[in-house]
ZAMARGU-4260 file (C-alpha; in steps of 0.2 Angstrom, whole numbers, plus 5000, padded with zeros to 4 digits):
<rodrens>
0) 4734/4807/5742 | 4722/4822/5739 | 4722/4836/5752 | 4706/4844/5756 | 4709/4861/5744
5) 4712/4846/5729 | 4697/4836/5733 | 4686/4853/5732 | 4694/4858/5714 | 4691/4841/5712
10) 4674/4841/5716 | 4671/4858/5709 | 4677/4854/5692 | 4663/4837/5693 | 4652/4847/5696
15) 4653/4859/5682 | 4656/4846/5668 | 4642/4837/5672 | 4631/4854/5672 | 4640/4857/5654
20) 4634/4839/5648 | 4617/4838/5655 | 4611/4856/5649 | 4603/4856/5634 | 4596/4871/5626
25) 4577/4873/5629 | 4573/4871/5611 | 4578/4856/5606 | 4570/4849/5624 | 4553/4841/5616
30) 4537/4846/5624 | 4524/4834/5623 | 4509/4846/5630 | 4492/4846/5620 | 4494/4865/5620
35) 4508/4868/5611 | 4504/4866/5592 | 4509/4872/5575 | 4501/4886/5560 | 4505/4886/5544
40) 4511/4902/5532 | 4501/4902/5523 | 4484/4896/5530 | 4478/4890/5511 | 4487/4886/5495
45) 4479/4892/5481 | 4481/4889/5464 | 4472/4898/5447 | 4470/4892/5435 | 4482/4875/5428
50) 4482/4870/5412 | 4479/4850/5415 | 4494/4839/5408 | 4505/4854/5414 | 4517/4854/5428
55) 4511/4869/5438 | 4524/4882/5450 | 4531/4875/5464 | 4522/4885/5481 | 4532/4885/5497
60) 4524/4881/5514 | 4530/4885/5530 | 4527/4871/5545 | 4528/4886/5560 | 4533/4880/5579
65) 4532/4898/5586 | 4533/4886/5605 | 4551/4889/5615 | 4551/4869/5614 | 4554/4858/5600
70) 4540/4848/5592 | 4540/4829/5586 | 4531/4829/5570 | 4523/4814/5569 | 4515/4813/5554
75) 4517/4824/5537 | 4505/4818/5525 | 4489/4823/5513 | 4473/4820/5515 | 4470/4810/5501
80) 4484/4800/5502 | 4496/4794/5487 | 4483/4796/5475 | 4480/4816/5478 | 4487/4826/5462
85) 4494/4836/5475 | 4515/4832/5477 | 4525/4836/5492 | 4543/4837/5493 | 4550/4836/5512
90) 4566/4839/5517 | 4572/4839/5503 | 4564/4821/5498 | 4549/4821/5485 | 4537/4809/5497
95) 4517/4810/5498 | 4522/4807/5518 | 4535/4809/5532 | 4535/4804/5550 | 4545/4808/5565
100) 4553/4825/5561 | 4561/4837/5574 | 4556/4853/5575 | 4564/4863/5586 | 4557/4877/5597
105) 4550/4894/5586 | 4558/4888/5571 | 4548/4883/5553 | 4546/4867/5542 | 4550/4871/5524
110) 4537/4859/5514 | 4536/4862/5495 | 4517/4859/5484 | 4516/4855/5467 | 4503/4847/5457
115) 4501/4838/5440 | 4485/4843/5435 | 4476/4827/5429 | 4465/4826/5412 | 4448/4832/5417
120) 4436/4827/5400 | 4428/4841/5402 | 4424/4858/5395 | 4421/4866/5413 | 4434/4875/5425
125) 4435/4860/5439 | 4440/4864/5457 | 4449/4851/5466 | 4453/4852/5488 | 4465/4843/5496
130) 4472/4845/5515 | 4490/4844/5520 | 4490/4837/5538 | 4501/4838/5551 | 4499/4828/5565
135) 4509/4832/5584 | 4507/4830/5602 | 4488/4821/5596 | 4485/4836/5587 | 4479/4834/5570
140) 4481/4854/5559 | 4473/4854/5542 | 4481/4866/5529 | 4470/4869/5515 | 4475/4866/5497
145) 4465/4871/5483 | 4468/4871/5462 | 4456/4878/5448 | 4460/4864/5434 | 4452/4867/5414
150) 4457/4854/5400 | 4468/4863/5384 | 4468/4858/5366 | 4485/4859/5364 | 4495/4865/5346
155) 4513/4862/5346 | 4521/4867/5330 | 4508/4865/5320 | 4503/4869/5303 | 4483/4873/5303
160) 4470/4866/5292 | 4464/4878/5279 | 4449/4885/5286 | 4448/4883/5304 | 4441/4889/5318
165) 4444/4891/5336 | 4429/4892/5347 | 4421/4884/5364 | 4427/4886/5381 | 4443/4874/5383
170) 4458/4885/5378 | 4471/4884/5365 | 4487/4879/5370 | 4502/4887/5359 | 4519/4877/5359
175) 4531/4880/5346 | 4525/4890/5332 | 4507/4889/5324 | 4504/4891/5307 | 4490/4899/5295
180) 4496/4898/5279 | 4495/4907/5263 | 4476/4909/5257 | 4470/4899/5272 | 4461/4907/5286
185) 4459/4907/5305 | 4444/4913/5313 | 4445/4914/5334 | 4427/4917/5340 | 4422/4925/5355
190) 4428/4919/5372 | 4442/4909/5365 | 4457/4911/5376 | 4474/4907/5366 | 4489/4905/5379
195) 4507/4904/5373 | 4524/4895/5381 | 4538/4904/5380 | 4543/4908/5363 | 4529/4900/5355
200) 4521/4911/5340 | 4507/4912/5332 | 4512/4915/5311 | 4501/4921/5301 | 4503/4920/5281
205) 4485/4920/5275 | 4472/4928/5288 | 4465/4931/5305 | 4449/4934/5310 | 4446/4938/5328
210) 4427/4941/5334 | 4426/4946/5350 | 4413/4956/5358 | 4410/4969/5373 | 4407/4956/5385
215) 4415/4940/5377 | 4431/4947/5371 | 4447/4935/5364 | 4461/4933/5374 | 4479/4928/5367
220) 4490/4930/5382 | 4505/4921/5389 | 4505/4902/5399 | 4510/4910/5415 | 4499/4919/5423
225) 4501/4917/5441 | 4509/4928/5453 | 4522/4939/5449 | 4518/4934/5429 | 4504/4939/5427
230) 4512/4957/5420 | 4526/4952/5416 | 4533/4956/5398 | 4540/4944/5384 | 4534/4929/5389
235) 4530/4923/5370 | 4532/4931/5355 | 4519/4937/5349 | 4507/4938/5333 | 4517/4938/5315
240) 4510/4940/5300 | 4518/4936/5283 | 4523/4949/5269 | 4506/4941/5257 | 4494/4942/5269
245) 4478/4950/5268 | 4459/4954/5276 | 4464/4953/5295 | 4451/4959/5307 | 4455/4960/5327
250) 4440/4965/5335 | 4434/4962/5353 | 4454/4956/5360 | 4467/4957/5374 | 4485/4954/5370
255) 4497/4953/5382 | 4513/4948/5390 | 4525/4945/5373 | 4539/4953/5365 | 4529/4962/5353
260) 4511/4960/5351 | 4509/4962/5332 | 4521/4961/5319 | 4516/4964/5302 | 4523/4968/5284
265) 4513/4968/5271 | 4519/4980/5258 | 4507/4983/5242 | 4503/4998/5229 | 4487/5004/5237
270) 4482/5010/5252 | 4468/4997/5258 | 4470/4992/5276 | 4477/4975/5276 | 4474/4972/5296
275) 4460/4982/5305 | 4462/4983/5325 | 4447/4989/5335 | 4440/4988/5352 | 4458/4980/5357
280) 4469/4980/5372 | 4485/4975/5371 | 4497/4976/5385 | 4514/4974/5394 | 4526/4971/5379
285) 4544/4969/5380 | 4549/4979/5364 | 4531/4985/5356 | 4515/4984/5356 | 4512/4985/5335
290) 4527/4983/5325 | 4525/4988/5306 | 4534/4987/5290 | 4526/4997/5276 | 4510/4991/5280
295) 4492/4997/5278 | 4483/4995/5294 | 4467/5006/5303 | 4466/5008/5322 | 4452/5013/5331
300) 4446/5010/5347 | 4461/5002/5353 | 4473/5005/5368 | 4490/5002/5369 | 4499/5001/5385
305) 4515/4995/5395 | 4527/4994/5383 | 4545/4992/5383 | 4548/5005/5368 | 4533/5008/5360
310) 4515/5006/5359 | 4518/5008/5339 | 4531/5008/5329 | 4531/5011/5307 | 4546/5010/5296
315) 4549/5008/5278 | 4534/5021/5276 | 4514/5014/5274 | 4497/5021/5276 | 4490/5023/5294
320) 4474/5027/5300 | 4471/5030/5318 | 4453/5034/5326 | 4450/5037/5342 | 4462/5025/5351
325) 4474/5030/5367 | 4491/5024/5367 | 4502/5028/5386 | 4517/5021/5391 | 4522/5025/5409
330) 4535/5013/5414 | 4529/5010/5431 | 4539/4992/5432 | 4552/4996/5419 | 4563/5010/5414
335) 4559/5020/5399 | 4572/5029/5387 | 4564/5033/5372 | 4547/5040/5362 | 4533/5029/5364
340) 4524/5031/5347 | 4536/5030/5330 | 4534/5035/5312 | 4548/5032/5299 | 4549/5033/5279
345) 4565/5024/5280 | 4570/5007/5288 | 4591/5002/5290 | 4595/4985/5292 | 4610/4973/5289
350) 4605/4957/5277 | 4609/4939/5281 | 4625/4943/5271 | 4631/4955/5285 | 4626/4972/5272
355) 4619/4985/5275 | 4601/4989/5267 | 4590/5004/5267 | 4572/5006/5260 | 4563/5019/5257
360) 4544/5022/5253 | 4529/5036/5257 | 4521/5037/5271 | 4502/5041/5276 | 4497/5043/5292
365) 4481/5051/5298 | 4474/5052/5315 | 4459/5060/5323 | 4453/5059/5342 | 4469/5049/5348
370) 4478/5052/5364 | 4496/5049/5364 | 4502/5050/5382 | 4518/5043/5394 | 4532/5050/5405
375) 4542/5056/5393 | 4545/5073/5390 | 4542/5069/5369 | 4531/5054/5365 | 4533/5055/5347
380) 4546/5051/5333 | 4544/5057/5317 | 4560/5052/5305 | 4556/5056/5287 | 4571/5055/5274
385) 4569/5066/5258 | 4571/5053/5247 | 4553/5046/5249 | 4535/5056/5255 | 4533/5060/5274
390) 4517/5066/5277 | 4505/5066/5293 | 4488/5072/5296 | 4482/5079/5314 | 4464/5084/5320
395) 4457/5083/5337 | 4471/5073/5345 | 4480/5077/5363 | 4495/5072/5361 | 4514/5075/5373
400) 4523/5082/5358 | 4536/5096/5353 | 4537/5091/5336 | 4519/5097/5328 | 4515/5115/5326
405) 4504/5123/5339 | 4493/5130/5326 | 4486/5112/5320 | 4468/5109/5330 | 4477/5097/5342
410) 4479/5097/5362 | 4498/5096/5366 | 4507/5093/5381 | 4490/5094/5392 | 4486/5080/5404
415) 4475/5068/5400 | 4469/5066/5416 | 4467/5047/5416 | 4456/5037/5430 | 4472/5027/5436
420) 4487/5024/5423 | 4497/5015/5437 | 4483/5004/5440 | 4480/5003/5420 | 4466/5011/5421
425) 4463/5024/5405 | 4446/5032/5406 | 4447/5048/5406 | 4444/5058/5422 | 4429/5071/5425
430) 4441/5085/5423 | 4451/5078/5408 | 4452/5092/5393 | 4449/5076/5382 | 4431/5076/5385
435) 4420/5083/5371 | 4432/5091/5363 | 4435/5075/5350 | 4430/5078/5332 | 4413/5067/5327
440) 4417/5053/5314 | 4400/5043/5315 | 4412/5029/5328 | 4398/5025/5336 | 4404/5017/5352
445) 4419/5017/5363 | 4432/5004/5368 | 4420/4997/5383 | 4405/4998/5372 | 4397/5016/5379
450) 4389/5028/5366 | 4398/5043/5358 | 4388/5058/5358 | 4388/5070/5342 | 4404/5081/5355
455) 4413/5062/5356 | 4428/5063/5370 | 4446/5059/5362 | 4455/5041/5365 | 4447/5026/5367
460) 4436/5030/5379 | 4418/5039/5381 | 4416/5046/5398 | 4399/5044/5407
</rodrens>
């Protein structure tokens, strides 16, 4: 028999369990008012521009209940239903819809957005809309989703008729390697945009001719251009040509995002460019912008930028002419270690046999009205061995160098003054020493197509 002090522990201890399993938290209580609703982070998905055929990135949407009380999700689903190119994968589960989801009080809904971009027959950029709609508490929130869609011709390791050529408005689509072959030529008109997967390579052993202009200019860039990869370095290879080919001509071009931009090696016994650049960007490269081996090449009104290593590199000696052109390598994503710009006679390499080769051969190089620029306290290398010529020709250039006599008509170690480097932006500034003090050489126009006055401004471009 209880006495009176036991039943009131008794009663007491009652009590408090059943306070301990009726309490429960105030955000997993589920509120059913009209006013509570949920937003969406963030409030449009937006994707620019998919390749159709191609998987694009995954985006990531976030289902927000920023209420103290939990939410039943009634409904997940788009608005176009199991037919919208648009896929959603909730909870974990790939599933065009979901129902009855809890949601607890001021926590987020993780839903992820693909899209297989379908074939569109047409040469025209298409835009396609969807909705994702969540639906709670008789509330219906619409999160737009939208996609700019263009049809590709896609190459994948591919060997190229003869004479071909690339024009129109769909873009080519590089997969694998694509071949030009010996005595066979490629021409890419202009407004052709050339996009590469990873590791894919354009090879050429014949010729390339590209014809861009000031307004239409050719584009060879990488797959990926969303996001954080739309700067990014080394996503494809990049351009190769073979040791017998001849009459190249870049005009008019952007070249960006691969390991090296140009490759080329073309050794012969004369000094008639092999490959001519002009009026050409090319940008963000994980080793270099131009790579050559004993080559003969002219450069003019080209800029080089955002390179791992170098903007240019020659070895194994060659003949170089350079005009007017502006290579600078900052590293503002990256850390840089070494010269930008590199000259060498000589070229050390071990063969497929494991031994050590060396060759040897003169060098030529000549350059007027070119700036050679970065964040390096020396941008150039110059590494002659005596055992082949070594000779350089400088006039009117400004240049980060300790390496050239100070007696030579050049600018050294004076800033250039650009508009915005960080931003990529390599016009010269109104007080830049650059300006009219270039040497005239009847180059008519500038990298952006503006006239060059009888006092031209040095680099690749004119200032206003």
């Amino acid at each position: 028999m209880f006495s009176k002090k036991s039943a009131f522990y008794f009663i007491l201890l009652s009590l408090v369990s059943i306070s301990l399993f009726s309490c429960e938290p105030k955000d997993e209580i589920i509120s059913t008012d009209k006013s509570n609703e949920i937003s969406f982070s963030p409030d449009t998905v937006f994707f620019d521009t998919l390749y159709t055929g191609f998987e694009s990135p995954i985006r990531r949407i976030s289902v927000k209940n920023f209420n103290d009380k939990a939410l039943n999700i009634s409904k997940i689903s788009l608005q176009t239903g199991e037919n919208s190119p648009f896929r959603l994968t909730i909870n974990g589960i790939k599933q065009q819809e979901a129902t009855d989801i809890f949601l607890r009080g001021n926590d987020s809904l993780r839903v992820f957005l693909d899209i297989l971009p379908p074939i569109l027959n047409t040469d025209e950029i298409t835009k396609l809309e969807d909705f994702l709609i969540v639906e709670s508490n008789g509330n219906i929130e619409k999160l737009p989703l939208v996609v700019w869609l263009q049809d590709g011709i896609l190459l994948e390791d591919s060997v190229l008729e003869c004479q071909t050529v690339w024009n129109g408005e769909k873009p080519y689509i590089i997969k694998g390697n694509v071949l030009v072959e010996e005595n066979c030529k490629l021409t890419i008109e202009a407004g052709v945009k050339v996009v590469f997967l990873k590791d894919a390579a354009l090879l050429v052993a014949g010729s390339l001719e590209i014809n861009g202009t000031t307004t239409n200019k050719v584009k060879l860039g990488s797959f990926r251009n969303d996001g954080a990869f739309e700067n990014a370095l080394g996503q494809w290879f990049g351009i190769l040509f073979g040791e017998n080919s001849k009459q190249n001509r870049i005009s008019y071009a952007i070249i960006e995002n691969a390991t090296t931009g140009i490759r080329f090696g073309t050794p012969d016994t004369d000094t008639i460019p092999d490959l001519v650049i002009e009026n050409t960007e090319i940008r963000n490269m994980a080793e270099a912008g131009i790579f050559c081996l004993n080559s003969d090449i002219l450069i003019q009104n080209t800029l080089i930028h955002n390179c791992l290593k170098r903007t240019f590199s020659a070895g194994a000696g060659g003949n170089y002419f350079f005009y007017n052109n502006t290579f600078a390598n900052f590293g503002f994503n990256f850390f840089r270690e070494e010269p930008s710009f590199e000259l060498s006679n000589v070229l050390v390499f071990v063969d497929t046999l494991g031994n050590e080769q060396i060759i040897r051969e003169n060098l030529n190089a000549y350059f007027i009205n070119n700036i050679i620029w970065g964040s390096m306290n020396e941008e150039l290398i110059l590494f002659a061995t005596p055992e082949a010529n070594f000779q350089t020709f400088w006039n009117a250039n400004l240049l980060k160098t300790n390496l050239l006599d100070e007696s030579l008509p050049n600018i050294l170690n004076q800033d250039p003054k650009f508009v915005d480097a960080f931003n990529g932006k390599y016009q010269l500034d109104s007080l830049s020493p650059a300006i009219n003090t270039g040497l005239y050489i009847e180059l008519e126009i500038d990298l952006e197509g503006k006239v060059r006055d009888s006092n031209p401004d040095i680099g690749a471009f004119e200032k206003e």
